[in-house]
TIRO-2110 file (N, C-alpha, C; in Angstrom, 1 decimal):
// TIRO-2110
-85.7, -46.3, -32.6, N, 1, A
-84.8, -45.2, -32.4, CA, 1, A
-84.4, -45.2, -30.9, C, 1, A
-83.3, -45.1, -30.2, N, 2, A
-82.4, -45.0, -29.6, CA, 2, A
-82.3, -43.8, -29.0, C, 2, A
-82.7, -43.4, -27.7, N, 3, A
-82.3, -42.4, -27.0, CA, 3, A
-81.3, -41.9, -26.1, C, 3, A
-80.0, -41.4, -26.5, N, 4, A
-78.9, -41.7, -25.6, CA, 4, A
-78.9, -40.6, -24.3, C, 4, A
-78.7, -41.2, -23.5, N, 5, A
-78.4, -40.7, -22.1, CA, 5, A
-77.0, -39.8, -21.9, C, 5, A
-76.7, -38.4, -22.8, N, 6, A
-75.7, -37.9, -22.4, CA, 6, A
-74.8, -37.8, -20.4, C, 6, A
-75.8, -38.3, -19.8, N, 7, A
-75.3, -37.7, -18.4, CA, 7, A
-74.8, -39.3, -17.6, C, 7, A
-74.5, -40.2, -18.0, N, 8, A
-74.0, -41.3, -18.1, CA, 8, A
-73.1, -42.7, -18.9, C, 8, A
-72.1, -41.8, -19.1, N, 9, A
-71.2, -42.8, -20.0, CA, 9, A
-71.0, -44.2, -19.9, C, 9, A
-70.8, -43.8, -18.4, N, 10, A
-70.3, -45.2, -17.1, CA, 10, A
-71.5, -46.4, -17.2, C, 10, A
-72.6, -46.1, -17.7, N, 11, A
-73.9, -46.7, -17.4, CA, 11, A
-74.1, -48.0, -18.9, C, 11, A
-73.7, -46.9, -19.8, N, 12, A
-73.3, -47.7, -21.0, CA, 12, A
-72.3, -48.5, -21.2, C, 12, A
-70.9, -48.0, -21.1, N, 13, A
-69.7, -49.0, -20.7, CA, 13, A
-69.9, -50.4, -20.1, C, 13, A
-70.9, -50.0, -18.8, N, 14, A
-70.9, -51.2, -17.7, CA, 14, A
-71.7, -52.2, -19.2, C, 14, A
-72.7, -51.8, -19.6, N, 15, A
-73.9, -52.6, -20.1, CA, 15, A
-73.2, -53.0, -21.1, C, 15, A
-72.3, -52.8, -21.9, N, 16, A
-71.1, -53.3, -23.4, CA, 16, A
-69.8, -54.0, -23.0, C, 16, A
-69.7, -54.2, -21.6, N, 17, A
-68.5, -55.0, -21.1, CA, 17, A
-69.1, -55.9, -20.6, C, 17, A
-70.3, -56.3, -19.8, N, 18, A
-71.1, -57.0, -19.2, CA, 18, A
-71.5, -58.8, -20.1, C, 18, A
-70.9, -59.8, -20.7, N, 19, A
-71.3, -60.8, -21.0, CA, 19, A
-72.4, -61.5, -20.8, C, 19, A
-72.5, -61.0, -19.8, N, 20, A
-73.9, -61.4, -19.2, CA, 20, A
-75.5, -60.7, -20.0, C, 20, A
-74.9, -60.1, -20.5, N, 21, A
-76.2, -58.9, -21.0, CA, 21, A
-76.6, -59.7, -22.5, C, 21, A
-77.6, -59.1, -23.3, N, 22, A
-77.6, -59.6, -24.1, CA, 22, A
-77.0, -59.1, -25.7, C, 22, A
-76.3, -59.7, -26.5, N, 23, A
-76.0, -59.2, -27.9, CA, 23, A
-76.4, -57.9, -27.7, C, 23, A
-77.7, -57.4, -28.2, N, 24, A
-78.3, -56.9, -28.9, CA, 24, A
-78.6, -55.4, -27.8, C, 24, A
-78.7, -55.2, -26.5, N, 25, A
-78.2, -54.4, -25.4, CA, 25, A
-77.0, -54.2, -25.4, C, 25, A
-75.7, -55.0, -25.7, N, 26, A
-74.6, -54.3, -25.7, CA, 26, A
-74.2, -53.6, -26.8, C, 26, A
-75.1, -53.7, -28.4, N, 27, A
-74.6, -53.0, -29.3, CA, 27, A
-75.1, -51.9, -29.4, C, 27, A
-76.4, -51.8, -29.1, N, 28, A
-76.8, -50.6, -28.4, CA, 28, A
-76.1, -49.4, -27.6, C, 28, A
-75.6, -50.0, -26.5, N, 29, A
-74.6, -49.8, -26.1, CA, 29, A
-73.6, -48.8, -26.7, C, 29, A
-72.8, -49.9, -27.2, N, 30, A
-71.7, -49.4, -28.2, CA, 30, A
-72.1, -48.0, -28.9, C, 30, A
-73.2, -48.2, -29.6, N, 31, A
-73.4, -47.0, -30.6, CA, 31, A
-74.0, -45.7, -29.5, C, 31, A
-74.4, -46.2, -28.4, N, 32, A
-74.3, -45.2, -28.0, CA, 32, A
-73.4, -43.9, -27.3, C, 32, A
-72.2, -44.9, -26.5, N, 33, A
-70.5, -44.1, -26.6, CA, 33, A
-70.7, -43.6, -27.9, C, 33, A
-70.4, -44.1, -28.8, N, 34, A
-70.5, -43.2, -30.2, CA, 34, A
-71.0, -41.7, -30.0, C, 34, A
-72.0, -41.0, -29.4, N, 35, A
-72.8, -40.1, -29.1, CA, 35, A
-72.4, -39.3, -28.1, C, 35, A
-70.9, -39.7, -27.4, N, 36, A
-70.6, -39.1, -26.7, CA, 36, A
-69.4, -38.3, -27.4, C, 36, A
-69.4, -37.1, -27.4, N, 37, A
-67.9, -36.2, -27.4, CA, 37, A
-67.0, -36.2, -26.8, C, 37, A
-66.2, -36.7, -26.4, N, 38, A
-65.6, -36.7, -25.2, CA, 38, A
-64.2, -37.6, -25.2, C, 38, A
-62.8, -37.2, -24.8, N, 39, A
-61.9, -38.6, -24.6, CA, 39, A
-62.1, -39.9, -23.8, C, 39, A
-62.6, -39.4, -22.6, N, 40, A
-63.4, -40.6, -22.0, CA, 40, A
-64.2, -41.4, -22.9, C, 40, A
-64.7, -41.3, -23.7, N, 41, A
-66.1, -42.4, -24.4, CA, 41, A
-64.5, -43.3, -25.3, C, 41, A
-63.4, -42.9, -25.7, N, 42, A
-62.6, -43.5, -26.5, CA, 42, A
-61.7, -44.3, -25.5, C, 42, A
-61.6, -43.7, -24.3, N, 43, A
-61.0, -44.9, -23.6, CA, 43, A
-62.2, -45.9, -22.9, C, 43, A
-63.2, -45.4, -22.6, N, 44, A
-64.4, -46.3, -22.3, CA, 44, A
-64.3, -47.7, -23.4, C, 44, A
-64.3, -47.5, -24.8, N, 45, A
-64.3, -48.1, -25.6, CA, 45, A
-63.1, -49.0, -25.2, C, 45, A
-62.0, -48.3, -25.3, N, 46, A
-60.9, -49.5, -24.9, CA, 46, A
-60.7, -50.3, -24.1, C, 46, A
-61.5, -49.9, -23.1, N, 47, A
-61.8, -50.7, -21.9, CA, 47, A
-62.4, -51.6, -22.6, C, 47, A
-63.5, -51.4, -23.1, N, 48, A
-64.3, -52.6, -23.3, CA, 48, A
-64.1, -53.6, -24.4, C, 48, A
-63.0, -53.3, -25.4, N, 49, A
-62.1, -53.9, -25.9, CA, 49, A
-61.0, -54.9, -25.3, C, 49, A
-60.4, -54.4, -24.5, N, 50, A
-59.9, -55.4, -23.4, CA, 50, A
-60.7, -56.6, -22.5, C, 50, A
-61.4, -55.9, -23.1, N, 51, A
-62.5, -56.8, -21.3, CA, 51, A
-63.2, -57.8, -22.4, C, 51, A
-63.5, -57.8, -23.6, N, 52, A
-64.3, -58.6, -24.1, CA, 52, A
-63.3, -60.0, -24.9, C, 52, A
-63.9, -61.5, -24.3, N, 53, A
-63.1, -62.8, -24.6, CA, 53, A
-64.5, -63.3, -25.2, C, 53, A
-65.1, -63.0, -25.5, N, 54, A
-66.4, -63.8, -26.3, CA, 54, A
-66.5, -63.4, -27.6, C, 54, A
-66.6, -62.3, -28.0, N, 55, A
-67.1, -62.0, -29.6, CA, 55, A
-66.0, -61.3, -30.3, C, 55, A
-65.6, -62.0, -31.6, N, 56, A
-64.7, -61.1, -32.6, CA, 56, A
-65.3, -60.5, -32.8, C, 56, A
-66.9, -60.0, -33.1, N, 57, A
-67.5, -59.9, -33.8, CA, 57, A
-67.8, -58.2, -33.3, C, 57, A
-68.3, -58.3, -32.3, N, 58, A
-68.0, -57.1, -31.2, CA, 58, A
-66.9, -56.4, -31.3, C, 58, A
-65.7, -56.8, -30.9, N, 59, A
-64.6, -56.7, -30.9, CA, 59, A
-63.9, -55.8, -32.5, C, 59, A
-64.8, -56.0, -33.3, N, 60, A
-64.8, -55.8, -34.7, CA, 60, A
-65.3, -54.2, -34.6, C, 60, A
-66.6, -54.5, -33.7, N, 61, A
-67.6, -52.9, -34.2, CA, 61, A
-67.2, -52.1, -33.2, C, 61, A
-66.4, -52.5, -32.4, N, 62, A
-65.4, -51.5, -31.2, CA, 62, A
-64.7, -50.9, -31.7, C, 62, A
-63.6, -51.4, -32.8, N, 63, A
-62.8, -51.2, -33.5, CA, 63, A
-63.2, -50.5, -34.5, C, 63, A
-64.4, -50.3, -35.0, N, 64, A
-65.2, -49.8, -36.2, CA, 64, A
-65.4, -47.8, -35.4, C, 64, A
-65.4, -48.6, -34.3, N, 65, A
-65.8, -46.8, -33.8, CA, 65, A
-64.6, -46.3, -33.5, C, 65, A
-63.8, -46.9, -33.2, N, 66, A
-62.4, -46.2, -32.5, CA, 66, A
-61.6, -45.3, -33.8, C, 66, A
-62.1, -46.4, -35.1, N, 67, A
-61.4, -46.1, -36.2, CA, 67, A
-61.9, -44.7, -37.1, C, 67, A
END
């Protein structure tokens, strides 16, 4: 189970745009913007949509939340 940090959006964004990190931390990630209310978490997402050249796959479940 997954504890999301409402008082840091920016914290998660960095960790789901980050390549460097691993799969399985940035999907985390992801679902956790999910948990936020807010217009910011849907441009956060877009951000990180842009920013990602490595995974369709990712790119996919970005697009799964936006939708």
């Amino acid at each position: 189970m997954i504890t999301v940090d409402l008082s840091n959006l920016y914290q998660y964004e960095e960790t789901l745009s980050n390549p460097e990190n691993n799969m399985a931390d940035r999907v985390d990630s992801l679902f956790c913007i999910k948990a936020f209310n807010d217009i910011e978490a849907i441009d956060s997402l877009i951000r990180a949509f842009n920013k990602e050249e490595h995974s369709q796959l990712l790119k996919h479940e970005i697009c799964y939340l936006l939708g």
